[in-house]
C-alpha positions in Angstrom: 3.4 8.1 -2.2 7.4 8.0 -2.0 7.8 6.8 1.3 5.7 3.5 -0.2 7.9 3.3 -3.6 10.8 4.2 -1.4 9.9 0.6 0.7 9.4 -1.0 -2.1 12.6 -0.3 -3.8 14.8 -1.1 -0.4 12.9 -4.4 -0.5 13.7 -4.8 -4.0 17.9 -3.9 -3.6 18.0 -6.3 -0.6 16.7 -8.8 -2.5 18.7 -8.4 -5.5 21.4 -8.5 -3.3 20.6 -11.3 -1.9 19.7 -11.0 1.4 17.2 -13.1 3.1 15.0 -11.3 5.6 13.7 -12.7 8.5 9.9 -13.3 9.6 10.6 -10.4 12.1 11.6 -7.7 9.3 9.2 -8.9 6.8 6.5 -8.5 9.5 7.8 -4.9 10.1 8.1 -4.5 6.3 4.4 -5.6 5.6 3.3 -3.3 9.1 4.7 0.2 7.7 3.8 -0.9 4.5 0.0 -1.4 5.9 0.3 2.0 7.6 1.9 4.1 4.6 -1.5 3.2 3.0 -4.0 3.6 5.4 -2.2 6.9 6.2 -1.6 8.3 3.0 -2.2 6.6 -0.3 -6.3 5.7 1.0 -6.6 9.5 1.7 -6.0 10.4 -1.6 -7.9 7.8 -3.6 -11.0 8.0 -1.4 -10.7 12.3 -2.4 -10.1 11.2 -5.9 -12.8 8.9 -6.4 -15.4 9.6 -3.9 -17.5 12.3 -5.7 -18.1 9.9 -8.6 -18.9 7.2 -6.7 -21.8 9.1 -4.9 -23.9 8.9 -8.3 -23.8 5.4 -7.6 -26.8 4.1 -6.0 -26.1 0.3 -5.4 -23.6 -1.3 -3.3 -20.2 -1.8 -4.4 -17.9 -4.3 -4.0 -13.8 -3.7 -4.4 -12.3 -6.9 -5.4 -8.5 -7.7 -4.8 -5.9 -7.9 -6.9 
């Protein structure tokens, strides 16, 4: 998960710096930022969670935040 919270805190310093990013970078940003979960924060919380979840026996629905 530090390559996300690593993102997230270069986003953060650029902005507290104030520097505006352009629709190009934030697309980028929001891309690797889409990736970095699929790839290894989803992983992790579907190992995590999945074996409680199987006792389950209706569907479920995951709300965003």
């Amino acid at each position: 998960m530090s390559r996300l919270s690593d993102l997230y805190k270069v986003m953060e310093t650029l902005r507290n710096e104030g520097l505006s990013l352009n629709e190009d970078l934030e697309r980028q940003v929001s891309e690797l930022e889409e990736d970095i979960i699929k790839k290894e924060i989803l992983p992790v919380v579907t190992e995590t969670i999945e074996p409680a979840l199987k006792q389950v026996q209706r569907d479920l629905v995951v709300w965003p935040a």
